[in-house]
C-alpha positions as CSV (number, residue, x, y, z in Angstrom):
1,X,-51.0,-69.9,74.4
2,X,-54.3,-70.3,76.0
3,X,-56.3,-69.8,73.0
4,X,-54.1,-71.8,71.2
5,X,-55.1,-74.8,73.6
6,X,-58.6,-74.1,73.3
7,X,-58.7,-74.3,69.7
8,X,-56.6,-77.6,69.8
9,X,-59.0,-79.0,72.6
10,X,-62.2,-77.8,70.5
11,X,-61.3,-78.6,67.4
12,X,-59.1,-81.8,68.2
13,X,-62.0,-83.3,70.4
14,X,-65.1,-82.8,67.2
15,X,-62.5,-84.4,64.9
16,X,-62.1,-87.2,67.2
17,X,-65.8,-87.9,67.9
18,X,-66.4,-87.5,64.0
19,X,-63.5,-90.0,63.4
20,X,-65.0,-92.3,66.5
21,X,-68.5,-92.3,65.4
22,X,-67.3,-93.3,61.5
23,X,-65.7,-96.2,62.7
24,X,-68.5,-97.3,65.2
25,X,-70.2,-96.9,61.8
26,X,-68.2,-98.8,60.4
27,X,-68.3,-101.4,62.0
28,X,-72.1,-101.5,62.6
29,X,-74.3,-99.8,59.6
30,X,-75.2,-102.4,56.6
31,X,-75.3,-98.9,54.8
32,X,-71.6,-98.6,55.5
33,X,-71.2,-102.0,54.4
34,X,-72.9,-101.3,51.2
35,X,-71.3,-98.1,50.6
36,X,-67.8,-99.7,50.6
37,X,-69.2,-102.5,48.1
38,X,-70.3,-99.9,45.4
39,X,-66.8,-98.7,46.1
40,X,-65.2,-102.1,45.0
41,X,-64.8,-103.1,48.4
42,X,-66.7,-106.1,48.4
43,X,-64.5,-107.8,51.4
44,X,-64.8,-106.5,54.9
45,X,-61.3,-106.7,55.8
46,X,-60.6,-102.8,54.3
47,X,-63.9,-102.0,55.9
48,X,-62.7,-103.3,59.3
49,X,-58.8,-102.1,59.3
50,X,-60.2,-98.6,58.4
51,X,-62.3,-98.9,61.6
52,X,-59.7,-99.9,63.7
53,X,-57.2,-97.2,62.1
54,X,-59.7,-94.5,63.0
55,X,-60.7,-95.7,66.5
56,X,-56.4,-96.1,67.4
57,X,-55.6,-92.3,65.5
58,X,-58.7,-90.6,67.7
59,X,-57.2,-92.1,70.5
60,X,-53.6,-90.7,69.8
61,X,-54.9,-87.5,69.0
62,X,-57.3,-86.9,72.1
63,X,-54.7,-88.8,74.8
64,X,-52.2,-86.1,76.0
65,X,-49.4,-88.1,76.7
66,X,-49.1,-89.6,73.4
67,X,-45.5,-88.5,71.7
68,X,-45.2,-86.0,69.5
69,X,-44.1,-88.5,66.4
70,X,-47.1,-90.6,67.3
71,X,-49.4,-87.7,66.7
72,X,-47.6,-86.7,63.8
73,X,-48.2,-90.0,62.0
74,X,-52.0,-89.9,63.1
75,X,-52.1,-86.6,61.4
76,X,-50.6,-88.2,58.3
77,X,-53.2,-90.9,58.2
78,X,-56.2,-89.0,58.4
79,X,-54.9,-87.3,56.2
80,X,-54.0,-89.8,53.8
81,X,-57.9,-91.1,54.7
82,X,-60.0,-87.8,54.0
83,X,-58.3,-87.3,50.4
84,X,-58.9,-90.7,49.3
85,X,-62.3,-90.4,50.6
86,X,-62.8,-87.3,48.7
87,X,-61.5,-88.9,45.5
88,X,-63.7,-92.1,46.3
89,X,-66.8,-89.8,46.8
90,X,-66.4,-87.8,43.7
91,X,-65.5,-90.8,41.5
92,X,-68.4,-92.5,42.9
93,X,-70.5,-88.9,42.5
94,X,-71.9,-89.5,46.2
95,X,-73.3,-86.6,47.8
96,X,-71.9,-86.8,51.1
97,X,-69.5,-83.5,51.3
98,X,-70.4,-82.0,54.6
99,X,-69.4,-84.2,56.8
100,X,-65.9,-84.3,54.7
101,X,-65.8,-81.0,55.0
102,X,-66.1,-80.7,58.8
103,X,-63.9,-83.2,59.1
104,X,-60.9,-81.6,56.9
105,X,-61.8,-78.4,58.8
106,X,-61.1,-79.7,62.2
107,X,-58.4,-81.7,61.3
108,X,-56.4,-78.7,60.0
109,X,-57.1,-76.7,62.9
110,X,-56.0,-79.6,65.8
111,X,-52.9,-80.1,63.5
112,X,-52.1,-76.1,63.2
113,X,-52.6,-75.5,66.9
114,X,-50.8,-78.5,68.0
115,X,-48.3,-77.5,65.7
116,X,-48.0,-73.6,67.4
117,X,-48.4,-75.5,70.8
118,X,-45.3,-77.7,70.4
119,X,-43.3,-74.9,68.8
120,X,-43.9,-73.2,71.7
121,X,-42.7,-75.7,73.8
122,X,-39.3,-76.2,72.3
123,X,-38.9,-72.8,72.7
124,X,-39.7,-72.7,76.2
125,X,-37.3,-76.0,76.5
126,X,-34.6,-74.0,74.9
């Protein structure tokens, strides 16, 4: 169990400071701004909400008394957000994989460990 809340902790807290420091981006870079304009995003208001989604599913994720189903659906978004962005990024043949990949990465290891670390807990409930 301990090395199950490590990896959570670890791996939960670089996907939150990635997710964080994309939507201070977001909400600050003109190269941000730009990038979602080649994308067809030539109003801010997609650019803004995804800033605001990030910052709020960060927070759920890295808060520990957030419920379960709360945490679940921040899960889901990110999700949701790092395929499109990989579809956007490829359709778009930009060059910025890495930090998607880091980011899928971590996000499947918080959700894995969470998921072994609230299994237990039922059990232990039970």
């Amino acid at each position: 169990m301990k090395t199950n809340k490590t990896i959570y902790w670890v791996s939960t807290g670089f996907f939150s400071a990635a997710m964080l420091f994309s939507a201070y981006g977001y909400l600050t870079a003109p190269e941000i701004k730009g990038a979602f304009a080649g994308l067809g995003f030539t109003e801010d208001f997609f650019r803004i909400e995804l800033a605001i989604a990030k910052l709020l599913g960060a927070l759920a994720l890295i808060i520990p008394f957030v419920p379960r189903g709360v945490k679940n659906f921040a899960y889901a978004g990110f999700t949701i957000n790092l395929v499109s962005a990989i579809i956007a990024h490829v359709a778009k043949d930009y060059n910025a994989y890495g930090f998607l990949i880091f980011s899928i990465v971590a996000l499947a290891l918080s959700y894995y460990s969470f998921s072994k670390l609230e299994n237990l807990k039922l059990q232990i409930q039970s």
